[in-house]
C-alpha positions, -999 to +999 in steps of 0.1 A: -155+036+192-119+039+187-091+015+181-080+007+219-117+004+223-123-019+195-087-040+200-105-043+238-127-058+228-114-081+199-093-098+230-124-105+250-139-119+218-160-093+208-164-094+170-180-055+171-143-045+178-130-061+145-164-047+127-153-014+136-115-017+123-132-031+089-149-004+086-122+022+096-091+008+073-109-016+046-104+012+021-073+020+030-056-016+033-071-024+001-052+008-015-018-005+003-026-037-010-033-026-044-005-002-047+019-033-046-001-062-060-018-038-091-044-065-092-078-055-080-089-088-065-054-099-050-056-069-031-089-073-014-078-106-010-047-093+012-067-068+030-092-097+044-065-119+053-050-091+072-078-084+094-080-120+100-045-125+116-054-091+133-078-111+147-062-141+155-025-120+165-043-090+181-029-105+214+010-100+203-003-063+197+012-040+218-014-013+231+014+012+233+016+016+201-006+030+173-028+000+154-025+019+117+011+011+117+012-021+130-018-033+107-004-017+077+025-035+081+008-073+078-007-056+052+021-047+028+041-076+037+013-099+027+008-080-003+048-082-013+047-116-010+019-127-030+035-100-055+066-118-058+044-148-061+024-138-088+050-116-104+030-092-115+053-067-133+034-048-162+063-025-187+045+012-187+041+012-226+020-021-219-005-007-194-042-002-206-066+024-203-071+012-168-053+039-149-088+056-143-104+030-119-069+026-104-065+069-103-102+065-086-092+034-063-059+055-048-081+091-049-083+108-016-116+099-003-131+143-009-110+149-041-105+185-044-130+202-069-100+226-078-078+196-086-072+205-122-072+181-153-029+184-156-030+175-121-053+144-123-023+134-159+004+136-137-014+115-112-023+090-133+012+088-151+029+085-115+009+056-107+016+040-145+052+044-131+049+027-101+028+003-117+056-009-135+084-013-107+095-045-096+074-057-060+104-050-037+106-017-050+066-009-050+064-022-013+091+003-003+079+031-023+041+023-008+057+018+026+076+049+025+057+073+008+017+059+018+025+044+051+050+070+059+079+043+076+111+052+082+141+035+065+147+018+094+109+008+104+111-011+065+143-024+074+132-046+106+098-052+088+109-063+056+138-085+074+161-067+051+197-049+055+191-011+057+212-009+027+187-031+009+158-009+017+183+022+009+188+010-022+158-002-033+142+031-027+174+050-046+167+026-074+127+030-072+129+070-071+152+065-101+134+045-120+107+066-112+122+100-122+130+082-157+096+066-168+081+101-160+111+122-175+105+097-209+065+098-210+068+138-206+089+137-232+062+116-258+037+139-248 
């Protein structure tokens, strides 16, 4: 079934239609999710709530459109704003050995056999680095680089000037380039 097929039938009360979106973008949502909140539970958390005001919105969803977007985007949000809640900001020198369940949470679903084991490092340090950006600044990256929004699409979503979402992206990519510049330096 596919998503106009299952968003149908959400709106006639059908709760096969929702079933079906569960199954096609749990995984997914909870990797948006986690990319911002870095906490395992918080992020399944955000990605039930969102299929519940998917649920209870899917009427103000316009069938025009694509559903990945639009759900993605009560994902994210949600997940920003319970990371600013929580705070949860962790220095890269601080992080455990934890970056394998989180490298094996954000792996594609077929990993490449080829995928060598420099590639899997670098991997694993980029997501230490994002790890260790401030909320705002993983939400854009995440929104940007996973969810693959325009400047502009963050903008209206995130209820922010353009030059907010400009500049939080300049400053993520930054900080980015740094933490990995030092850690390759260490090694």
């Amino acid at each position: 079934m596919d998503d106009s097929i299952a968003i149908s039938r959400i709106k006639q009360g059908d709760l096969n239609g929702l079933e079906t979106l569960v199954s096609r973008y749990q995984a997914r949502a909870v990797h948006a999710a986690y990319l911002v909140t870095y906490d395992r539970a918080l992020a399944e958390d955000v990605a039930q709530s969102a299929f519940v005001k998917v649920a209870e919105r899917i009427h103000q969803f316009d069938e025009e459109r694509p559903f990945a977007p639009w759900f993605f985007r009560i994902v994210v949000n949600d997940a920003l704003k319970l990371a600013k809640r929580t705070k949860r900001n962790v220095p890269l020198e601080e992080l455990d050995e934890d970056t394998s369940q989180l490298a094996a949470l954000l792996a594609d679903p077929a990993p490449q056999p080829e995928q060598t084991l420099e590639e899997k490092q670098v991997r694993e340090t980029i997501l230490k680095a994002i790890q260790s950006l401030p909320p705002e600044q993983r939400a854009v990256v995440v929104m940007r680089y996973y969810l693959d929004l325009s400047e502009a699409d963050m903008s209206a979503k995130m209820d922010r000037p353009l030059s907010t979402i400009k500049w939080w992206l300049r400053d993520a990519r930054k900080r980015l380039r740094d933490l990995i510049d030092s850690k390759a330096e260490g090694d």
